[in-house]
C-alpha positions as CSV (number, residue, x, y, z in Angstrom):
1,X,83.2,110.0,118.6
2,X,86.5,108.4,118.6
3,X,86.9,104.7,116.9
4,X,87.3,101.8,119.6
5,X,91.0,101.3,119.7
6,X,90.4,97.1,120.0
7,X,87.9,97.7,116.3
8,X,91.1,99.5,115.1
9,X,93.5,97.2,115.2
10,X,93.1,94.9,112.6
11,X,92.1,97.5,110.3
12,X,95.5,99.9,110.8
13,X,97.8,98.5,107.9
14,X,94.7,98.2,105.9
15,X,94.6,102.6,106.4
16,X,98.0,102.8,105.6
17,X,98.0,101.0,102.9
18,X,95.2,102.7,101.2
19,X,96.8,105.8,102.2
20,X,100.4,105.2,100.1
21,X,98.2,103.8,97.2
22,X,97.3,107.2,95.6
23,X,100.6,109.0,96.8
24,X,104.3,108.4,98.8
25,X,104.1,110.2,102.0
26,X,105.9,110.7,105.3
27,X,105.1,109.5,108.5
28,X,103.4,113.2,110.0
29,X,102.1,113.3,106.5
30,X,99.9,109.9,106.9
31,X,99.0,110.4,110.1
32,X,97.5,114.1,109.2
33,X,95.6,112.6,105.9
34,X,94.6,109.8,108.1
35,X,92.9,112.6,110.6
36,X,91.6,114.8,108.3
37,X,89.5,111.6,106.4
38,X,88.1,110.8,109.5
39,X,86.9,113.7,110.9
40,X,89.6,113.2,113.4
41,X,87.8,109.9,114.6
42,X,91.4,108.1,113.9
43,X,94.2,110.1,115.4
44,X,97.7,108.1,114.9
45,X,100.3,108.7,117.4
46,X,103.9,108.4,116.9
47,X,104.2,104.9,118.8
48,X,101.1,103.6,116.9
49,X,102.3,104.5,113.7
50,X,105.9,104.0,113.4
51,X,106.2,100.4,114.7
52,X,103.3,100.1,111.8
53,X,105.3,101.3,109.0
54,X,108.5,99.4,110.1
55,X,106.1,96.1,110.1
56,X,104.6,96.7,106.7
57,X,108.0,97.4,105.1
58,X,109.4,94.2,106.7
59,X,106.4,92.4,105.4
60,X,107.6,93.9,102.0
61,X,104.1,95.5,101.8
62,X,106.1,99.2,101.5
63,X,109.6,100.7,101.2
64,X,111.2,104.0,102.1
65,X,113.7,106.3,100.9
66,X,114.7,109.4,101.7
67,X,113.7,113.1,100.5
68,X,115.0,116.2,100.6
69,X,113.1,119.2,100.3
70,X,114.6,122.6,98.7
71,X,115.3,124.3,102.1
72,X,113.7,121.8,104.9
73,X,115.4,118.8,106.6
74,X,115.4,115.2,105.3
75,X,112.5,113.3,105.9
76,X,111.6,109.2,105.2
77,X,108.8,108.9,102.6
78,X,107.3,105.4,102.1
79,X,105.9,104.1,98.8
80,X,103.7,101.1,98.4
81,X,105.1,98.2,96.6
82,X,103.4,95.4,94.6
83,X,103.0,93.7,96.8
84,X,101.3,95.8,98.8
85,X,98.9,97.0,96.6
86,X,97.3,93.0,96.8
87,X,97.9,93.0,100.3
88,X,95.6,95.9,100.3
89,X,92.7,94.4,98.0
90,X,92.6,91.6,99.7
91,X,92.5,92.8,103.0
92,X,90.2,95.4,101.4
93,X,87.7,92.1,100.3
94,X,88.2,90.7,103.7
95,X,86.8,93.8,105.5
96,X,83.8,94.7,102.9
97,X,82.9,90.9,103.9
98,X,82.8,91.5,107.2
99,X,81.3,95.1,107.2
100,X,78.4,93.1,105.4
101,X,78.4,90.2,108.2
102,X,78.0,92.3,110.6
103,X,75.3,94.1,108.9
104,X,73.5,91.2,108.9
105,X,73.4,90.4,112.5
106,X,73.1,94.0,113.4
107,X,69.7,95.1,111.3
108,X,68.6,91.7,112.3
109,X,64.8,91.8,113.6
């Protein structure tokens, strides 16, 4: 079943970010990894996912470069800074928090 698009928004960045912190990718690249993870519960679309990336490397959160490939066109790869690595554990705190607070009130008798 496909995630609620209103409980995915403030968790987005938080994907990405986790995403660049084991390896640089691409855009297409992210998105696919992102799918694949989720058993295709979290399908990134162009329009969703650009704007994203622009926003976290404005924030500083991640920067981009570009990569050549023996043979295959140039593509933008993004890297995640130092920043963005405690951006991500603190917005990875913030969500174990409220994954438990929500527990709570859900399992409630």
């Amino acid at each position: 079943m496909p995630v609620n698009k209103e409980l995915l928004k403030g968790s987005m960045k938080t994907l990405v970010l986790k995403m660049l912190l084991s390896k640089s990718s691409h855009g297409y690249e992210l998105a696919q990894r992102i799918e694949q993870l989720t058993k295709g519960n979290i399908i990134l679309t162009e329009g969703t996912l650009y704007p994203l990336l622009h926003s976290l490397e404005a924030d500083k959160c991640i920067e981009s470069f570009w990569e050549k490939p023996a043979g295959k066109r140039k593509r933008k790869v993004y890297k995640l800074t130092k920043l963005g690595k405690e951006n991500l554990s603190e917005k990875t705190k913030s969500w174990n928090e409220f994954v438990k607070t929500m527990k709570l009130v859900l399992e409630a008798a």
